[in-house]
C-alpha positions as a Python dict, from the first residue, in 0.01 Angstrom:
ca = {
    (1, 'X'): (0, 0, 0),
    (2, 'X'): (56, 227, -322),
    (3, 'X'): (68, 93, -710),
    (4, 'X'): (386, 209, -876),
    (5, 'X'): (439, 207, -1257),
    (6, 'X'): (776, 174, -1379),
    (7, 'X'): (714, 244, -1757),
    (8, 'X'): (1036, 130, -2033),
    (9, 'X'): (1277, 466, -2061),
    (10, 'X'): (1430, 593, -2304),
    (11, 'X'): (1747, 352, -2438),
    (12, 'X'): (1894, 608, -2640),
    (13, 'X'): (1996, 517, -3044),
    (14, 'X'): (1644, 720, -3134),
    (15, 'X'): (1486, 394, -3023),
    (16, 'X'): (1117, 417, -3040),
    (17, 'X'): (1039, 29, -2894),
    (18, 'X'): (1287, -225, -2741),
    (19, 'X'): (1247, -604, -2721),
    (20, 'X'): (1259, -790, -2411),
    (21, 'X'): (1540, -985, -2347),
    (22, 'X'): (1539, -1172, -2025),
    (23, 'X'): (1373, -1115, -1687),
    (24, 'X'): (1527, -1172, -1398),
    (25, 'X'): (1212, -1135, -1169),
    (26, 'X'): (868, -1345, -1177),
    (27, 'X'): (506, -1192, -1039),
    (28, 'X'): (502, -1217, -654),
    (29, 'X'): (853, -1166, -641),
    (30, 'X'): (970, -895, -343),
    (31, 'X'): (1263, -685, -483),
    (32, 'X'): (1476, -410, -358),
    (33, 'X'): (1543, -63, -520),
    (34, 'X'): (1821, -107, -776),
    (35, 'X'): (1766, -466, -836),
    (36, 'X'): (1794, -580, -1179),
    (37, 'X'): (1466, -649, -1339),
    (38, 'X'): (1581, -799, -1665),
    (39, 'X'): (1723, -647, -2014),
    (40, 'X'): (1571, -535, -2313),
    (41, 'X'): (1752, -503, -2615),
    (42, 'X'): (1918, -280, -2896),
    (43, 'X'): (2049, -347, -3181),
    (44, 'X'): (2389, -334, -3049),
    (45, 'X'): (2338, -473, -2688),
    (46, 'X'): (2158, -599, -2411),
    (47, 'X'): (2086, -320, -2186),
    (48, 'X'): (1966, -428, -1795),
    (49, 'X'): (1718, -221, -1671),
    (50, 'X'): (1704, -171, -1269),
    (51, 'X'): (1448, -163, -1018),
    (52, 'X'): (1349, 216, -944),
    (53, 'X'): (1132, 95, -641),
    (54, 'X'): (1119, -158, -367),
    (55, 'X'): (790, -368, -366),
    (56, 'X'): (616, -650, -497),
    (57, 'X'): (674, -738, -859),
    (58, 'X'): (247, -734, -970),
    (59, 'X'): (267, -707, -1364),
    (60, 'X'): (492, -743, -1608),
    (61, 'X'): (476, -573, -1978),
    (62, 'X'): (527, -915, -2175),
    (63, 'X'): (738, -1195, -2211),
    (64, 'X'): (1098, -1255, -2357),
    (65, 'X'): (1097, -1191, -2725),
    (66, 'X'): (769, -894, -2725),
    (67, 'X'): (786, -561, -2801),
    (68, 'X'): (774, -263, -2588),
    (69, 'X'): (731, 95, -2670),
    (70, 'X'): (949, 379, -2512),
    (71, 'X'): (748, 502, -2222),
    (72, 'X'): (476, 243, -2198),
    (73, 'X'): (440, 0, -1861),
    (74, 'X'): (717, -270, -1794),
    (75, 'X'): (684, -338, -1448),
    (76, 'X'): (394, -257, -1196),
    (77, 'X'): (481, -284, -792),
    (78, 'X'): (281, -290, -515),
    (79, 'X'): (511, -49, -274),
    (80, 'X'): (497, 7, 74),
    (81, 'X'): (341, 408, 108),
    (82, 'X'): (344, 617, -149),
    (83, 'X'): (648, 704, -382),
    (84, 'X'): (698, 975, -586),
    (85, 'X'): (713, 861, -939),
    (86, 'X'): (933, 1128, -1101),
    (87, 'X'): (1158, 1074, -858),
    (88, 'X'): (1198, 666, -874),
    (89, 'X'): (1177, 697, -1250),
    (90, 'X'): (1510, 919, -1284),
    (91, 'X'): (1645, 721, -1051),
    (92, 'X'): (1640, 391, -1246),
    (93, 'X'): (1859, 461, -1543),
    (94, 'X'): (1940, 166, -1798),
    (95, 'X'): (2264, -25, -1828),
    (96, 'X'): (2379, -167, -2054),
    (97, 'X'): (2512, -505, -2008),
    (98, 'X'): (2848, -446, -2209),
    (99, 'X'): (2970, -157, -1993),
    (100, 'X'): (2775, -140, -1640),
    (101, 'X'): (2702, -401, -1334),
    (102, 'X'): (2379, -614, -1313),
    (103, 'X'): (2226, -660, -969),
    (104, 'X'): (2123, -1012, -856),
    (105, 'X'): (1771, -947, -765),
    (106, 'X'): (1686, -1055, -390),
    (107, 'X'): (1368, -1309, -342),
    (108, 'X'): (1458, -1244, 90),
    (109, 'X'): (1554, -995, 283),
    (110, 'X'): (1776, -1296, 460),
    (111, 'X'): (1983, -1402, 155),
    (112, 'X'): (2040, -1008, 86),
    (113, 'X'): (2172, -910, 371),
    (114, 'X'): (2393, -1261, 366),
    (115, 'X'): (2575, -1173, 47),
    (116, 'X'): (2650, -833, -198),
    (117, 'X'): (2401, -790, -364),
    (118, 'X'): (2535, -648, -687),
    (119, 'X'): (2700, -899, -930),
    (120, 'X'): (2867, -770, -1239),
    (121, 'X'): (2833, -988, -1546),
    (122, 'X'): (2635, -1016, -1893),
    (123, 'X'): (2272, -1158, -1937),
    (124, 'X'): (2461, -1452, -2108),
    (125, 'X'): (2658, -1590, -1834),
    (126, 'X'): (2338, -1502, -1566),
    (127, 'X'): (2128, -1755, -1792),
    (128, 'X'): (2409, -2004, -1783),
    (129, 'X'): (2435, -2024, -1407),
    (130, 'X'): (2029, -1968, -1355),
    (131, 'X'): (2033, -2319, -1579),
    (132, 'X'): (2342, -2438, -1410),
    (133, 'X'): (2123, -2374, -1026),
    (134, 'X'): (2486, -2194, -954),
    (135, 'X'): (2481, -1826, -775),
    (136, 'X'): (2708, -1615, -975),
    (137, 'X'): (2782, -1450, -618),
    (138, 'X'): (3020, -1710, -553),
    (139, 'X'): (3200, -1715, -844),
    (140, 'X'): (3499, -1498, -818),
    (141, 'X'): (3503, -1207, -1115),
    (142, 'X'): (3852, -1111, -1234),
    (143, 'X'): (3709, -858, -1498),
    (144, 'X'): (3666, -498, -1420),
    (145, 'X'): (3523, -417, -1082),
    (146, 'X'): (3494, -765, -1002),
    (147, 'X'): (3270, -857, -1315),
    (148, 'X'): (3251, -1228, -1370),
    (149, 'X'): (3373, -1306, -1688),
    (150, 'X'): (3311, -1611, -1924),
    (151, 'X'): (3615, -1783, -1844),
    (152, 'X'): (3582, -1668, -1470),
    (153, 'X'): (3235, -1870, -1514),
    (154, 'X'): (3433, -2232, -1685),
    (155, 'X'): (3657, -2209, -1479),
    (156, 'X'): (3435, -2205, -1182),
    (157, 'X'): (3295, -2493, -1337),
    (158, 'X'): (3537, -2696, -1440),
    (159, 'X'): (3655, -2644, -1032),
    (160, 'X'): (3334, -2791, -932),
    (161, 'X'): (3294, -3166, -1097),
    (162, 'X'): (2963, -3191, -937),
    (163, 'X'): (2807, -2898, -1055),
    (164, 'X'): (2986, -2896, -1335),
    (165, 'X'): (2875, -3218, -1433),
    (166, 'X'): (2500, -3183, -1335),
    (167, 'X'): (2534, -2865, -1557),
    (168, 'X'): (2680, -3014, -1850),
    (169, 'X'): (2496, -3372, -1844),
    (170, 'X'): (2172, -3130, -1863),
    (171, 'X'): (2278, -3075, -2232),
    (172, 'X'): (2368, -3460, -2298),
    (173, 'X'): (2230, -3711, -2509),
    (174, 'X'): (1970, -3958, -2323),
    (175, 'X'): (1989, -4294, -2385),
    (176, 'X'): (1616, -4414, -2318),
    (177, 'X'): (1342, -4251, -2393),
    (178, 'X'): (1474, -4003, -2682),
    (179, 'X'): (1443, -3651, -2564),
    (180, 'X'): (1166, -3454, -2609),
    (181, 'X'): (1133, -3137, -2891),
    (182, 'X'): (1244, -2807, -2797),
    (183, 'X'): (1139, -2507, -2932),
    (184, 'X'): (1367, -2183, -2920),
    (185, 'X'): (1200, -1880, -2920),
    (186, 'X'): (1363, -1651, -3183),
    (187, 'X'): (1456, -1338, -2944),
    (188, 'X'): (1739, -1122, -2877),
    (189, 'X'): (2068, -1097, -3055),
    (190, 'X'): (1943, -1399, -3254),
    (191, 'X'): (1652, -1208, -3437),
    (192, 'X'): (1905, -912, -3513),
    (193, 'X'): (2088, -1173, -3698),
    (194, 'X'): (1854, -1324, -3814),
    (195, 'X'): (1655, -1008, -3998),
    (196, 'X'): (1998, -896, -4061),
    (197, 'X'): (2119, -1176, -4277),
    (198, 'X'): (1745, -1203, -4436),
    (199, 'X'): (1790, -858, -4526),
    (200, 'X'): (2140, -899, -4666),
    (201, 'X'): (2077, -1189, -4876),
    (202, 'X'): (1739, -982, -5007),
    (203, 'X'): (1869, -705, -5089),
    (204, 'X'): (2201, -728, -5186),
    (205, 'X'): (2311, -893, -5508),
    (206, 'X'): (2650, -1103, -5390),
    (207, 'X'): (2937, -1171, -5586),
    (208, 'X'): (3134, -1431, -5492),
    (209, 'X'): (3457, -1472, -5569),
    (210, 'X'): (3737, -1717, -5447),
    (211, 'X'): (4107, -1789, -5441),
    (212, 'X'): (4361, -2014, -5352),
    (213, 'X'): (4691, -1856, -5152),
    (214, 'X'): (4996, -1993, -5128),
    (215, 'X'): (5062, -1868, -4778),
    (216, 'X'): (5394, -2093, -4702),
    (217, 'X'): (5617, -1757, -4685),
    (218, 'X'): (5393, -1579, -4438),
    (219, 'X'): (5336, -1880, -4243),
    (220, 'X'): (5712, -1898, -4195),
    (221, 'X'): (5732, -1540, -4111),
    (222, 'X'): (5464, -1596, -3872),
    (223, 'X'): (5617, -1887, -3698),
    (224, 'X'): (5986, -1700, -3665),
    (225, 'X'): (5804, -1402, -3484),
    (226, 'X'): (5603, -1608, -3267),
    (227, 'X'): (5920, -1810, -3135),
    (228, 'X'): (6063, -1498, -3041),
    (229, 'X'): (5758, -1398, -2821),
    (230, 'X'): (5825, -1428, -2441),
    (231, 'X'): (5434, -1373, -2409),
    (232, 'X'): (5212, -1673, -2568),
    (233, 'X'): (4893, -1425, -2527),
    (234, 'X'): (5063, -1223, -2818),
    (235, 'X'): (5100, -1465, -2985),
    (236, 'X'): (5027, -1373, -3384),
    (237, 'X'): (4742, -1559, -3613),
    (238, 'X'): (4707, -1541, -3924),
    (239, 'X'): (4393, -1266, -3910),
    (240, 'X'): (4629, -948, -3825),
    (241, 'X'): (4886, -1030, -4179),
    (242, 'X'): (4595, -1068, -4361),
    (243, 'X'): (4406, -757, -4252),
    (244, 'X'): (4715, -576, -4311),
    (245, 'X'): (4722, -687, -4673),
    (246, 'X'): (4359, -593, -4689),
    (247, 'X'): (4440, -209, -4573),
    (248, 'X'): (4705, -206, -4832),
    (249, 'X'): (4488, -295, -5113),
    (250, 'X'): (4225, -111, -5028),
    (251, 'X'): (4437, 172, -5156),
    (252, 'X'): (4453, 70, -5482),
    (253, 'X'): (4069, -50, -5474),
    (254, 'X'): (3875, 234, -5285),
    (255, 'X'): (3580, 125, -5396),
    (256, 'X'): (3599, -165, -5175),
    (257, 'X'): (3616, -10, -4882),
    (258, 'X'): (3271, 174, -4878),
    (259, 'X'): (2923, 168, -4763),
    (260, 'X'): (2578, 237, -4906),
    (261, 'X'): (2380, 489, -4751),
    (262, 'X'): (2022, 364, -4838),
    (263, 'X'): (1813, 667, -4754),
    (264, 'X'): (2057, 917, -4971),
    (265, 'X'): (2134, 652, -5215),
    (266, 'X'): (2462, 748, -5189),
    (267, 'X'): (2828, 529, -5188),
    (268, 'X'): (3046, 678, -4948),
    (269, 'X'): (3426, 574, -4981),
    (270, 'X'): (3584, 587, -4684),
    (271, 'X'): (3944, 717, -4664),
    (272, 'X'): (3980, 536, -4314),
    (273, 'X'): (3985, 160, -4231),
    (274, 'X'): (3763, 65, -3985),
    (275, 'X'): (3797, -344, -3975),
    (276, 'X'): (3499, -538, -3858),
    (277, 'X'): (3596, -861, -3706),
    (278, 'X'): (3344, -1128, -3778),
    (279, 'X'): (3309, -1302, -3418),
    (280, 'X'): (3120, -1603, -3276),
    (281, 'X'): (3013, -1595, -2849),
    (282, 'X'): (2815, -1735, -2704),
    (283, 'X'): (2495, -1487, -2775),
    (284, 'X'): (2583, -1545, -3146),
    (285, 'X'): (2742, -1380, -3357),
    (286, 'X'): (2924, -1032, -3343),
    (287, 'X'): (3107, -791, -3550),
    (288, 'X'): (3403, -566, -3317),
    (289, 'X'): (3520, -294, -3518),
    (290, 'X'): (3901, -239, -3494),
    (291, 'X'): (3915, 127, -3594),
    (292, 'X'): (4133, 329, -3829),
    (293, 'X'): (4309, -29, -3906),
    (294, 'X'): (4491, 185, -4184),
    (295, 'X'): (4768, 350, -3900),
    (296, 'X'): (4816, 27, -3715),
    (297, 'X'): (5128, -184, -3760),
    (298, 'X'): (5084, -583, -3770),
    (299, 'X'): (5172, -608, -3405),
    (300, 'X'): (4920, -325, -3295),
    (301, 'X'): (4651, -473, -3555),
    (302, 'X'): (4714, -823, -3401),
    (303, 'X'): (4636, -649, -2999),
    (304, 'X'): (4297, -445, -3093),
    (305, 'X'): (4221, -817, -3291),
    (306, 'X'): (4267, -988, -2984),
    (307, 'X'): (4110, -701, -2773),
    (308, 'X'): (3764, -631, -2957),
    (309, 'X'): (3708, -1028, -3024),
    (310, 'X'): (3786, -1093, -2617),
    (311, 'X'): (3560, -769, -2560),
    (312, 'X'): (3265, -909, -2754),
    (313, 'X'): (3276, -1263, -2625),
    (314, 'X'): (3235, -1148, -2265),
    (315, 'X'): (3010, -896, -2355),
    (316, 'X'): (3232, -590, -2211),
    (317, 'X'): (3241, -371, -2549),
    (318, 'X'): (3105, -99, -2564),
    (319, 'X'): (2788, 1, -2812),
    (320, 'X'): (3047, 203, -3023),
    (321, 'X'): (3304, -95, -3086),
    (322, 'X'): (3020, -257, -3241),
    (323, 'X'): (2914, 25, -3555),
    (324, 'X'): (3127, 161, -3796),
    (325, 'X'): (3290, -50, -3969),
    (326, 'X'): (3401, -12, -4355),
    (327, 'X'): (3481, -367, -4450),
    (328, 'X'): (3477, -691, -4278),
    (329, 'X'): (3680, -1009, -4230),
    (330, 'X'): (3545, -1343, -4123),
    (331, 'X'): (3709, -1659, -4051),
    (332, 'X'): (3592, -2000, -3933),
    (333, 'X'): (3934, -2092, -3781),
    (334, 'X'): (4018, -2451, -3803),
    (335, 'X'): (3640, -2521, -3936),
    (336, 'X'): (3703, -2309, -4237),
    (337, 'X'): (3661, -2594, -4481),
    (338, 'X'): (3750, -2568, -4854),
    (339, 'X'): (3504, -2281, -4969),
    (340, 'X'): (3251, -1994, -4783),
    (341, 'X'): (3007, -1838, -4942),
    (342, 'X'): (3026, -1531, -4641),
    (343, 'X'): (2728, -1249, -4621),
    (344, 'X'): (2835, -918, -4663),
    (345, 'X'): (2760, -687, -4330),
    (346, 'X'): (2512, -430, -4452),
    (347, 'X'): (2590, -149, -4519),
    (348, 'X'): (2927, -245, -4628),
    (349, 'X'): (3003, -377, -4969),
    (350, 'X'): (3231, -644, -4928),
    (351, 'X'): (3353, -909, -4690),
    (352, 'X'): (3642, -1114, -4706),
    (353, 'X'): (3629, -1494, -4546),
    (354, 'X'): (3922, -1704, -4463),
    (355, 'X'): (3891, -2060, -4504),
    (356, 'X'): (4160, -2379, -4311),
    (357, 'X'): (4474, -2393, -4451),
    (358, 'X'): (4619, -2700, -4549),
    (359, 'X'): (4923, -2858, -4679),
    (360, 'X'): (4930, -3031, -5001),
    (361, 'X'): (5175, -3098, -5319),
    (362, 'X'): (5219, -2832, -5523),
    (363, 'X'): (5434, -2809, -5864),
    (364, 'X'): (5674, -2541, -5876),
    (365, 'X'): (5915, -2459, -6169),
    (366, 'X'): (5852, -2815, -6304),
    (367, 'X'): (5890, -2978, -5959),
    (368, 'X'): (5655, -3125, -5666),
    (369, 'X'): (5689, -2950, -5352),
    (370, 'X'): (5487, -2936, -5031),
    (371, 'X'): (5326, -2609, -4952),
    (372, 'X'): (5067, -2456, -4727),
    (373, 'X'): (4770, -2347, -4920),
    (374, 'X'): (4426, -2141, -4791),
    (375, 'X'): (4104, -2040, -5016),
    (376, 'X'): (4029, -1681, -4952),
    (377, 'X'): (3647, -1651, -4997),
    (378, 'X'): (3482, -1330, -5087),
    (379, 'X'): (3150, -1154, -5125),
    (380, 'X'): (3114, -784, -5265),
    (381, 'X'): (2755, -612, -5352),
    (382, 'X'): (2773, -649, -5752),
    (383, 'X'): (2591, -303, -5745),
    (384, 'X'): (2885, -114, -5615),
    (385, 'X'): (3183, -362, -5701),
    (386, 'X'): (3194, -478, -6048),
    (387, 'X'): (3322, -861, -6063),
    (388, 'X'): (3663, -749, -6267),
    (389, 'X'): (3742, -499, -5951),
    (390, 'X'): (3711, -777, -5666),
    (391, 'X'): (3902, -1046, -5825),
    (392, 'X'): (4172, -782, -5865),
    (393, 'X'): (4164, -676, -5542),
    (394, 'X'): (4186, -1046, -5412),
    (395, 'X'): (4441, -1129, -5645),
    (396, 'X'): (4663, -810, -5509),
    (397, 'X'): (4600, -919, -5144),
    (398, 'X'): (4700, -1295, -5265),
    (399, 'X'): (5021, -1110, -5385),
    (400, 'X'): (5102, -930, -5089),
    (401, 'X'): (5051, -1273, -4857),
    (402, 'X'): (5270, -1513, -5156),
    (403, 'X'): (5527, -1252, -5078),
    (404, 'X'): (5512, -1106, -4724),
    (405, 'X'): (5838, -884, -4728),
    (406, 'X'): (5575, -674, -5003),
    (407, 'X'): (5335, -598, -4701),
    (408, 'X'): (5595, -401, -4467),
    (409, 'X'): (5733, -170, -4784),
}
């Protein structure tokens, strides 16, 4: 019997220290080489790291939520003879969780050799099914590669009442006695939002500003083009018009579309688009960047919309999909209630937030008429924005929506 160290590698980013994320393996546990061990993360992923050796799981560096440095211990084995550790160590590259397959780890040698061993999915949907007692091996993956997706993982549920029930009733409401206190460790993508936000609100001086949109015109335009869709998946919301408005009047308010350097002090307007895409999965929220939004028409805005938002939600973007963006748009959806007071995504300087639209009377040219109406709720960084600028801007997207020929000239 030999000890073998497998210490935390480097995750690339010019990380110095990762967090843990999840592990996937216990003390005592018997692994094989390439098994996952569990995922530490980055500020734009999850990133599963994979067994260099085959052994006995002895020590691990920590538990979910602690920090680890680059190049300190995460995992001590006991191996069978000796192994040579500059060879196991650049043999265990990470992967990260967005992009690459995770390996089920094997507790026996039996239940190994009985099924793959490799199943391709994100940390996300591995907790689900370790709550649900489900092995993601059979659930079929109709991502890449076989990757089990989130709605290959419903789906699987919703085709097994049992389970499915068990799984869900977990979560339920108990009658008698009332259900005990939980407390949530604050780990993961969870803390990056949190410190993020903390920071935002800190730091930045918001100026809120909202508006109510007539939107009846561009809801009919809207409606026309989706009846003559043979495809329902292409079908158009309202996010793609309004980002289109947004990249025309950023070219009348440049300003708006910049970000602050902190360490140069320095503004930088950007000449280029890049749309972040405020969006909620189940690991919390996310911000896709659709880039260079500027050369996109509505229908190719609407596809990279749908693309990055589907990409973050089943965790297959990539770490570059996630950075970069130059201004951001967030919308609750049918939740969007009256008025948002939306954060602005350091290091940008403004964010726009769409709120439900509704239908309500309306006088127009001295008479009462029904019309569809939304608030448009925005936040810019009074340092950088002055108020007069943003309610211009808003007001000139308002314009381009109350009269959506205006968009397409």
């Amino acid at each position: 019997m030999s000890e073998f160290v497998f210490k935390l590698p480097d995750l690339g980013e010019g990380m110095v220290e990762s967090e843990i994320g999840e592990w996937f393996v216990k003390v005592g546990d018997k692994v094989e080489e390439d098994a996952v061990l569990g995922s530490m993360m980055t500020d734009k992923a999850a990133v599963e790291l994979s067994s260099p050796v085959s052994g006995t799981v002895v020590k691990l560096a920590g538990e979910p939520g602690d920090i680890v440095a680059i190049g300190s211990a995460l995992v001590v084995f006991e191996t069978d003879g000796e192994v040579d550790t500059q060879t196991a160590a650049e043999s265990a590259p990470a992967e990260t969780a967005a992009t690459t397959p995770a390996t089920k780890p094997a507790p026996a040698a039996d239940s190994a050799a009985a099924k793959p061993a490799r199943v391709m999915t994100s940390p996300a949907i591995r907790r689900r099914a370790k709550e649900a007692g489900i092995d993601l091996v059979d659930v079929p993956g109709t991502g890449p590669g076989g990757r089990v997706t989130r709605k290959d993982f419903d789906t699987y549920l919703d085709d097994a009442p049992a389970t499915a029930s068990a799984a869900r009733s977990s979560s339920g409401a108990r009658a008698q006695p009332a259900p005990a206190d939980t407390e949530i460790k604050v780990i993961g993508l969870r803390r990056i939002i949190a410190e993020r936000m903390s920071a935002a609100t800190r730091e930045i001086p918001h100026f809120t500003y909202v508006e109510e949109i007539d939107i009846t015109e561009v809801e009919a335009l809207r409606k026309h083009l989706n009846d003559k869709r043979a495809d329902k998946s292409a079908r158009l919301t309202p996010l793609p018009f309004l980002g289109l408005a947004l990249v025309r009047a950023l070219r009348e308010f440049p300003q708006c579309n910049a970000t602050y350097d902190r360490q140069r002090n320095v503004i930088i307007q950007h000449g280029a688009v890049h749309l972040g895409v405020a969006t909620q999965t189940p690991d919390g929220l996310k911000v896709p960047v659709v880039r260079d939004a500027h050369a996109l028409s509505l229908d190719e805005l609407a596809a990279q919309i749908r693309r990055v938002s589907t990409a973050a939600r089943d965790n297959s973007i990539t770490k570059s999909e996630l950075s970069g963006s130059t201004i951001t748009i967030t919308s609750l959806g049918k939740l969007g209630g009256i008025v948002s007071t939306p954060v602005i995504n350091m290091p940008e300087v403004g964010i726009i937030g769409v709120n439900r639209a509704i239908e309500k009377p309306v006088v127009m040219n001295g008479q009462v008429a029904v019309r569809t109406t939304m608030n448009l709720s925005s936040s810019f960084d009074h340092r950088f924005v002055d108020g007069y600028d943003a309610a211009a801007m808003i007001q000139r997207i308002k314009e381009l929506l109350e009269h959506p020929a205006t968009i397409f000239i």
